[in-house]
N, C-alpha and C positions, 0 to 999 in steps of 0.2 A: 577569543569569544567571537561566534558569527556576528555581522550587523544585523542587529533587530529589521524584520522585513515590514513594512505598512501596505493596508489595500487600498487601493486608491477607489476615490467615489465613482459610482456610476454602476449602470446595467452591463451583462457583459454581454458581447457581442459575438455572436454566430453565424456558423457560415448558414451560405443560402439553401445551399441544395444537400449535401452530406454532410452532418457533421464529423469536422477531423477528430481522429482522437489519436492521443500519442503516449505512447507505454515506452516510459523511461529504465534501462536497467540498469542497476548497480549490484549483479549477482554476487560476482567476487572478484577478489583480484586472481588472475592466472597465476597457475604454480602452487596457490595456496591449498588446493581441493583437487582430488580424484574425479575429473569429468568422468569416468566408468561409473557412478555412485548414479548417474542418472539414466543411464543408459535404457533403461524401461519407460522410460518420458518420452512425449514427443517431443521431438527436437534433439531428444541429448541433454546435454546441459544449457539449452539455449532458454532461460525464463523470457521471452519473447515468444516464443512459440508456446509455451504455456498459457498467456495471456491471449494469443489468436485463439487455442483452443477452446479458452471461457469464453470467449465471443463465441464463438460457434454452438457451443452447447445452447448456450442465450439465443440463437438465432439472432443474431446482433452483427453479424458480417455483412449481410445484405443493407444494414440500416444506417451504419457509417464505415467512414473512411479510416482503416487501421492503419499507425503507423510505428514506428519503432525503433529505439538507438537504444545500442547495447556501449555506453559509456564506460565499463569496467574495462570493455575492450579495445578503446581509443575512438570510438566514433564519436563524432561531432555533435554537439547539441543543435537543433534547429534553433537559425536566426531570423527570422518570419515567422513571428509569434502571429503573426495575423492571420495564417494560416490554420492555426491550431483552436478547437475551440473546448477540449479540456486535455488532462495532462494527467494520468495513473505513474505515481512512482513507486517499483516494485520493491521487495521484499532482497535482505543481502544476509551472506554469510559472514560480513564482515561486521568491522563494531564500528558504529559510526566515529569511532574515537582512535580508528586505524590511520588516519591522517592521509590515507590515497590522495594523488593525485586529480584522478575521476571525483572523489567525493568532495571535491575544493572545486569543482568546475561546477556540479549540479550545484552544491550550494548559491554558487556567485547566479546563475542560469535562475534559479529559484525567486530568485531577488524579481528578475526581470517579469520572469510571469507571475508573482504575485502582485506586481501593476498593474495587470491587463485586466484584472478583478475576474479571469473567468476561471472556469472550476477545476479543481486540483485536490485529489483522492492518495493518500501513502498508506501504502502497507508495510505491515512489521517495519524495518528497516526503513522504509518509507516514510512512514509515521513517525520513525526516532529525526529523523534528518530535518524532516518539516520542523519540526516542535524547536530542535537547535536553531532552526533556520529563523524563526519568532522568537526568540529571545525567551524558553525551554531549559530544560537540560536534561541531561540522559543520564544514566550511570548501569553498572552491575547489578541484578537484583541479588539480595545475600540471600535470598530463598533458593537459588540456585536457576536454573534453567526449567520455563513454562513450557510442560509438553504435551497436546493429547488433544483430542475433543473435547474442549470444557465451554462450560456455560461461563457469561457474564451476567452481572446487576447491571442493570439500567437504570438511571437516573432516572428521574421527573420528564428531562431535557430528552434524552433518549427514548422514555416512551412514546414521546409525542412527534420524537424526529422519521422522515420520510426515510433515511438509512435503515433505520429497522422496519419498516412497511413489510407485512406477511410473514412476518420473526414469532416465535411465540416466545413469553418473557423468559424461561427459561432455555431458550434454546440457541446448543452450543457450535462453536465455530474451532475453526484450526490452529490451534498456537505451535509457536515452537520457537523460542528468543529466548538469551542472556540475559539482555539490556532491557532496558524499561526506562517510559520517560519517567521522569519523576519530581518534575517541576513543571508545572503546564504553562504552555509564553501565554503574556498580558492580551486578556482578549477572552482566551479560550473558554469555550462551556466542556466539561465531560458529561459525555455521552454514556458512557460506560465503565465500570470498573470489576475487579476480581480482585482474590488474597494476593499481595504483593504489587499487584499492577493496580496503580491509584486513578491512571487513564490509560483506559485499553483501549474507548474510542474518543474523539475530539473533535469538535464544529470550533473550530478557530475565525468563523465569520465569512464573509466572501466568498462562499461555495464552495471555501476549500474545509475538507474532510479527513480524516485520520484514524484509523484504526493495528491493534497492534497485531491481530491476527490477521489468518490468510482467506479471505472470501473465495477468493480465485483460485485456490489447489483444490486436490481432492486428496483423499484419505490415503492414496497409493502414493502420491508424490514424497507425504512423509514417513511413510512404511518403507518408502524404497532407500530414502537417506539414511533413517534410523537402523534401517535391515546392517547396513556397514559400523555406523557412528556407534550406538549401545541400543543391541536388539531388542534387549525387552520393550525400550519405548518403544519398538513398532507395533505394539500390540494395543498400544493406547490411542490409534484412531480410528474409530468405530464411524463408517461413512457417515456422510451427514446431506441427507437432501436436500438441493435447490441451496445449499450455501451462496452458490454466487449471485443468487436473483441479487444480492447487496450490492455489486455491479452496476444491475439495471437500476437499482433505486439511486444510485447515484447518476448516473447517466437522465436520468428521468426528471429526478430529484430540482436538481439541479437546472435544468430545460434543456439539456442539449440536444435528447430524444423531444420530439412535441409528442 
C-alpha cells in the first residue's frame, strides 16, 4: 500500500515571469503496444506532444513555459521542484496495479510535490495514481471498460467548482479506462460521477485535481486507437467542442495563469 501523501500549509508559490508547467508521462511500458496505432497523432506515440498540441490549440504556449518527461521511457523526474509551478499527469495504457518500475518512481516523486502545496491535475491514468497516491484505491470496473463521449453528473461541489467554468451540466467528455477509482483517499470531495464510475472527477484539496477522463485529446486520438483495439468503439466519439478549455480552467483556476 502507497504512503498516504499530506499537503503541507501555505500558499503556493509561482514563478515570476512564466509560469513552468510540467506534463508528466506514463503512456506505457515499451513492447507492450503497437506505437503504429498512433501513427495519425502528432508525435507518434509520444503523449507529450499531444499535451504541446492542447497548449496550442488554448493559445497557452506563448503564456507558459512547457515542459515534459516521458517517464515510461526512463527519463528522469525533475529534482528542482522550485522550478515547476504545476504538474499534469497524463493518462496510461497501463493498470496502475502493473507494478512498473516508472510507476514506483512517479508515485515516490508524487510524495514530494504534494508538499510544495502547488497544483497538480491527473488524467485518466493520472487520476487512478493520484487517488492510490492519498491513501485511494483503484480496481477493475465489472461494467467492463468506459468508452465514448459520455456525459457526467455533477455534484453540488462540481457545479460550483472552477474546473467545470463554461461546461454545460450535461456536457460530455472523453472516456476510455478499465480501472476506476473506487475508494476516494481521506480528504477528497467528488466532483463528479457517471454509472459505475463513483468519482470521475476529484478536488482532493491543495489545488490538486483529478479527473477520470481525457480533457486533453480529441475525438481522433481515440478513433485512431479503437480503429485497431475493437472498431465499433471508434464510432463512439462524436467530437466535442472546446473540451480542453478544462486545462485553462485548471491552469486559471488555480492561479498559475493570472
Amino acid at each position: 500500500m502507497p504512503k498516504v501523501l499530506t499537503c503541507e500549509e501555505g500558499p503556493p508559490a509561482m514563478s515570476a515571469i512564466q509560469p513552468t508547467v510540467l506534463f508528466v508521462s506514463q503512456w506505457a511500458e515499451p513492447g507492450t503496444y503497437d506505437p503504429r496505432t498512433w501513427c495519425r497523432m502528432p508525435g507518434g506515440d509520444d503523449e507529450t506532444a499531444w499535451f504541446r498540441a492542447c497548449l496550442d490549440s488554448l493559445g497557452l504556449l506563448g503564456r507558459v513555459a512547457y515542459r515534459a518527461v516521458r517517464t515510461n521511457l526512463g527519463e528522469a523526474l525533475p529534482q528542482d521542484l522550485d522550478a515547476i509551478d504545476a504538474v499534469i499527469l497524463g493518462g496510461s495504457i497501463a493498470s496502475v496495479h502493473d507494478g512498473y518500475e516508472w510507476q514506483a518512481r512517479i508515485l515516490d516523486w508524487l510524495g514530494r510535490w504534494r508538499a510544495t502545496g502547488r497544483p497538480f491535475l491527473g488524467i485518466c491514468g493520472g487520476h487512478q495514481l493520484a487517488a492510490l497516491a492519498l491513501g485511494g484505491s483503484v480496481g477493475r470496473n465489472p461494467a467492463g471498460v468506459t468508452a465514448g463521449s459520455l456525459p457526467v453528473t455533477r455534484t453540488a461541489a462540481g457545479d460550483a467548482h472552477f474546473l467545470f467554468d463554461g461546461f454545460a451540466p450535461d456536457a460530455p467528455f472523453y472516456f476510455g479506462n478499465y480501472d476506476r477509482v473506487e475508494t476516494i483517499p481521506p480528504g477528497a470531495t467528488v466532483l463528479a460521477t457517471r454509472p459505475g464510475l463513483p468519482a470521475a472527477a476529484l478536488d482532493h484539496g491543495g489545488n490538486w485535481l483529478s479527473v477520470q477522463f481525457h480533457p486533453e485529446l480529441t475525438a481522433d486520438a481515440f478513433a485512431t486507437f479503437w480503429a485497431r483495439e475493437d472498431p465499433a468503439k471508434a464510432a463512439l466519439y462524436p467530437p466535442i467542442p472546446f473540451c480542453e478549455r478544462m486545462v485553462q480552467n485548471f491552469l486559471a483556476g488555480t492561479g498559475v495563469m493570472q
